[in-house]
N, C-alpha and C positions, 0 to 999 in steps of 0.2 A: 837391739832388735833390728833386724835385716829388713829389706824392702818387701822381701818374700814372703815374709812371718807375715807382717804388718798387713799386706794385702788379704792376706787368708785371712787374719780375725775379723777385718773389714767386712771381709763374704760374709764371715758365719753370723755378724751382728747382723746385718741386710736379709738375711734369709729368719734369722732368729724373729726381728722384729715383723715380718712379714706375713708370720706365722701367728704373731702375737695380732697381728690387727683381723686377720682371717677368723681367727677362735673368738676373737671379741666382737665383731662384728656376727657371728653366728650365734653364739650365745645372747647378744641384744633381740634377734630375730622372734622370739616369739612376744617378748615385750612389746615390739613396733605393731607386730600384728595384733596383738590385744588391744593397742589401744589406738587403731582405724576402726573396730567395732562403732558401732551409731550407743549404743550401751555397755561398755567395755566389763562391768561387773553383774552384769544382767544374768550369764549362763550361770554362773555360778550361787544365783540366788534365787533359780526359774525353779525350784522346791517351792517355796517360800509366797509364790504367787497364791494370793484368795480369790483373787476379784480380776474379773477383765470388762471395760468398759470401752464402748466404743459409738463415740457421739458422730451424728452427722447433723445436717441442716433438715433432717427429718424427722431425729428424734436418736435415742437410746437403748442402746441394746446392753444390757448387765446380765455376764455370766459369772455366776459365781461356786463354788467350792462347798460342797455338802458332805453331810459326814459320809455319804455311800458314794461321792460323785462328785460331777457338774453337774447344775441346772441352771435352766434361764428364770431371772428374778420374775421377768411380766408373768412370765406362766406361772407361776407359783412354783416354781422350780422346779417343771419338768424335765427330765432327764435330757443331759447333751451329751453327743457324743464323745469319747474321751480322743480319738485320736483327731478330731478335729482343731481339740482346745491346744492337743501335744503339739500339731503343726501349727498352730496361730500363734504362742509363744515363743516355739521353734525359728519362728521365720524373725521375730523380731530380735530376740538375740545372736543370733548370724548374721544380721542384717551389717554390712560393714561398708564405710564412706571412700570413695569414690574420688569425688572433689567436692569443692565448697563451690558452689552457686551465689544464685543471687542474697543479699540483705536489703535489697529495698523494698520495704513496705509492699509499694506501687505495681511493681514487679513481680508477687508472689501468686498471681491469679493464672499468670504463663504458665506457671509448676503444678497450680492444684494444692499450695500450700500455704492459703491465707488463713486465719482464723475462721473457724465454725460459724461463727456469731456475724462475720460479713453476708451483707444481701450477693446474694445468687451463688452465697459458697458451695466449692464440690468436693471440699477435704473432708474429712472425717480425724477426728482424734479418738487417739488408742492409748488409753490408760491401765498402767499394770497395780495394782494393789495388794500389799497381804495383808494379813487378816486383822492387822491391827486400824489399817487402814492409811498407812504409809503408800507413799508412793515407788514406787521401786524403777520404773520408766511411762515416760508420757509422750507420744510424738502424734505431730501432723501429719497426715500421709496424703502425698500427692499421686499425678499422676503418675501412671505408667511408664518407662522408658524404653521399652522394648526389651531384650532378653540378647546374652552375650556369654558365648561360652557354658552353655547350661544353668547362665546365673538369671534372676529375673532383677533386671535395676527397675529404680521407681525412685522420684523424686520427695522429699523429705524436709521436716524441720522439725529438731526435737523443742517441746513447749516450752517459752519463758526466751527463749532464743531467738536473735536475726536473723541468722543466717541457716539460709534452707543448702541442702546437702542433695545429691547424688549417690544412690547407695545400688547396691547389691545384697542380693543373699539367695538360699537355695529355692526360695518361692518366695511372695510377694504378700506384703503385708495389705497391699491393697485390695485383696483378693481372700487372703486367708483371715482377715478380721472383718466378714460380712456385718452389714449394717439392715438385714431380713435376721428380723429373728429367729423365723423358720429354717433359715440355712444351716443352724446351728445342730438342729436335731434327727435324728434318719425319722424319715417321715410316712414309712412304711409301717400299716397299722397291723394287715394278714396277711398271709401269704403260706399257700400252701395247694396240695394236689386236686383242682376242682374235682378230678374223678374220684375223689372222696365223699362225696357228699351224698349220701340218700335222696333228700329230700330238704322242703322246708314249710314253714307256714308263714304266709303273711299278712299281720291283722291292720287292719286300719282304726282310725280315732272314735269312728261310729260304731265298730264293733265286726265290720263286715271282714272276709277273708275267703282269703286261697291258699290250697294246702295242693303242692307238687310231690310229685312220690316217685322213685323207678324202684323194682325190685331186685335189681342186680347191678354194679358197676359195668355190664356188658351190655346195657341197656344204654343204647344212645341218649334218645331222648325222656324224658319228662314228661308223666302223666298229670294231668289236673284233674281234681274234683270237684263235683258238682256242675258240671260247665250247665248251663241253661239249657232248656228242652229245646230244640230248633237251631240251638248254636253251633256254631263252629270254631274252631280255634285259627288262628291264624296263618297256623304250619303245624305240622306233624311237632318240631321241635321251637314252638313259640312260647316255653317255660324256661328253657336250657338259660337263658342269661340270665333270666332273675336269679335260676337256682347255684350259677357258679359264683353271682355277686360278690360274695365275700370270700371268694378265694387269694382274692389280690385285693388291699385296698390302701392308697396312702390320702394320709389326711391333709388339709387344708390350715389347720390352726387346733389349735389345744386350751386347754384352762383345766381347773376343778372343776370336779364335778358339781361342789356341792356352790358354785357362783354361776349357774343352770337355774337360777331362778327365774328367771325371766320366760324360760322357756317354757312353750306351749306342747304337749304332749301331743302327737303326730304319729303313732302308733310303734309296731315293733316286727322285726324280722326275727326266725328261728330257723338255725340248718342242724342238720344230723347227719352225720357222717356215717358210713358200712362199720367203725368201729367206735362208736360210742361218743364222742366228740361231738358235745351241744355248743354253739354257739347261738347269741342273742344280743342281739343290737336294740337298744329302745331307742326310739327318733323323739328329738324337740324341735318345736320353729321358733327360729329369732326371727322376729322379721322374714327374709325370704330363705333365710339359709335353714339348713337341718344339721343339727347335733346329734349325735353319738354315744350312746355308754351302754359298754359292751360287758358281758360277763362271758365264762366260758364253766364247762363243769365234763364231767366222765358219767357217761350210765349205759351199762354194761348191756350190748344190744339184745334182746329176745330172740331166741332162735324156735322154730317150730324142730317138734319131735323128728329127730333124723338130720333137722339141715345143719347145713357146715356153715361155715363163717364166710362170709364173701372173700374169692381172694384178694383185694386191695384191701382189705383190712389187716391194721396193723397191732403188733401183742397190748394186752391191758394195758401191759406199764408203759412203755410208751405213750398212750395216750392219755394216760392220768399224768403223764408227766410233763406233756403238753399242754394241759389244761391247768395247771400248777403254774406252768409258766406264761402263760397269757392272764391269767388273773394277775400274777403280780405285773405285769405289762400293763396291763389297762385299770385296776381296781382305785377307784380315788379321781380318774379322768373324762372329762367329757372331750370327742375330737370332732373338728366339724367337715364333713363329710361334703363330696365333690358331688355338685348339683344331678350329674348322672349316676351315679351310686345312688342317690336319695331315692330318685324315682324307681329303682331297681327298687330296693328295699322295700317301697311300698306300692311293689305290683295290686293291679289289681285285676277282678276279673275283664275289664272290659279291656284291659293291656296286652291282654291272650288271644280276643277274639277278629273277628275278619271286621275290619270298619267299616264296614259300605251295611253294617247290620246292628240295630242297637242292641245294649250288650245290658245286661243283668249285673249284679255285684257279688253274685256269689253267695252264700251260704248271709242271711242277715246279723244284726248285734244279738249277742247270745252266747251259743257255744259254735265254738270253731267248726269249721267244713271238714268234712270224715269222708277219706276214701275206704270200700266198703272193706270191712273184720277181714282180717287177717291180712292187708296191703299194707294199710295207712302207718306210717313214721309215727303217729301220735297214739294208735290202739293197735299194739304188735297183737300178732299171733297168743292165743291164751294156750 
């Protein structure tokens, strides 16, 4: 064999082998990547999650896995939101390390990743569970590190472990595993077109009440009944707020309804809407707050001989089918109600009129205040 030959297989082995480190180096590549992950077998088993727990130094938040859902354990398993729960697992299996940081004990209060159970701790631990009750991933989650390339880093240390880590991933576990257990749920109770509303009544504990009325959605404002002889109202439209109250409402906190024991009966609002849409809020007092439990129903509105249907009203089935689905929304739940929604709820008459004059209560305990045959939301047109 010639110098010439000899040289050439030289090459071809140099390039051959060269080739050979290239494909094997690429082919190792998703390996390396899988296992910089913070939980390298986590995605693959983020089915399999029952239970998400997340401790801080103030307490415990446990979401858990329902045969219809998520719900939170304190509440009695009121419903969470599902895409919430999708991105709090989400975050924690992407979550991928970075560098290794500190392991000294002493050192871990700089990061945000001491133990729970230290005085003046600000970690919190995020525990993954299925349904056997297995652990599948547990970490400390420190502070924040700022954000880099569209990534959110945050400092870390998986439990039972020294060494706290530097991580990334597409949003932040310190963030996306809230330690409010209200975060957890849309907290939106109604919502809908106030220019729907007819009217309403609202009773108080003693029996007293005010009943608001318009005859048209093209009616600005809000009639009252029975206002006091010598009264005045406040403004032309000094009903309109009570009467939209419940077009918008998000709650404050939740339970059963039926752990409302304690609660003191504090009366009840009722709205009707141009197309049949009854809604009814009954109020409790804990203490200073007010509770909530709401039903919803369909009754089909009365029309006098000749008239048409108000044009903002919307077809039967629509709104039997809205009332269908706020029952199962609300049915089983008490929610507790923001301290200005309460007082709305339970307008009264002397909340209509001009204050510089004492005001009456309106119609007494008995039977509800009646705007006259043929106006009133409560005695339609015969």
């Amino acid at each position: 064999m010639n110098a010439k030959v000899l040289s050439i297989l030289v090459a071809i082995v140099v390039v051959v082998g060269g080739l050979a480190v290239v494909f094997s180096r690429s082919s190792s590549a998703p390996a390396e990547q899988k296992s910089a992950k913070v939980f390298p077998e986590l995605s693959e088993k983020i089915n399999d999650v029952a239970v998400a727990r997340v401790k801080s130094a103030g307490g415990e938040v446990v979401v858990k896995k329902t045969g219809t859902g998520w719900g939170l354990e304190s509440r009695g398993g009121y419903p969470v939101e599902f895409e919430k729960v999708k991105e709090a697992l989400m975050s924690l299996a992407d979550l991928a390390v970075l560098e290794t940081k500190t392991s000294k004990p002493d050192m871990y209060a700089r990061l945000g990743v001491e133990d729970i159970t230290q005085a003046g701790a600000t970690s919190k631990l995020v525990t993954l569970e299925d349904a056997a009750g297995k652990t599948l991933a547990s970490l400390i989650v420190g502070k924040d590190a700022g954000n880099a390339g569209g990534k959110a880093q945050v400092y870390v240390r998986r439990a039972g472990e020294a060494a706290s880590l530097l991580a990334e991933g597409r949003t932040g576990p310190s963030w996306s595993f809230p330690t409010d257990a209200m975060t957890w749920v849309k907290r939106e109770l109604t919502a809908f077109d106030s220019g729907r509303v007819k009217g309403a009544i609202f009773v108080q504990a003693d029996g007293s009440s005010v009943v608001v009325d318009r005859p048209a959605s093209t009616e600005t404002n809000y009639r009252v009944a029975d206002v006091p002889a010598g009264k005045e109202l406040s403004s032309p439209g000094a009903a309109n707020s009570a009467a939209g109250a419940l077009a918008y409402v998000s709650f404050e906190d939740v339970k059963p309804a039926g752990e409302l024991k304690d609660g003191v009966p504090s009366g009840f609002a009722e709205y009707h809407t141009f197309d049949g849409l009854r809604l009814n809020i009954q109020l409790s007092k804990v203490g200073e707050k007010t509770w909530g439990v709401l039903t919803a129903s369909y009754e089909a509105p009365v029309l006098a001989e000749g008239q048409q249907p108000d044009p903002i009203a919307r077809p039967a089935a629509d709104v039997r089918k809205e009332a269908a689905d706020l029952t199962a929304k609300w049915s089983g739940w008490a929610f507790l109600i923001p301290d200005y929604k309460a007082k709305q709820f339970a307008t009264t008459m002397s909340d209509l009129l001009k204050k510089d004059e004492p005001a009456g209560e309106g119609a007494p305990g008995g039977e509800p205040a009646q705007l006259p045959q043929g106006d009133s939301l409560l005695s339609p047109p015969k």
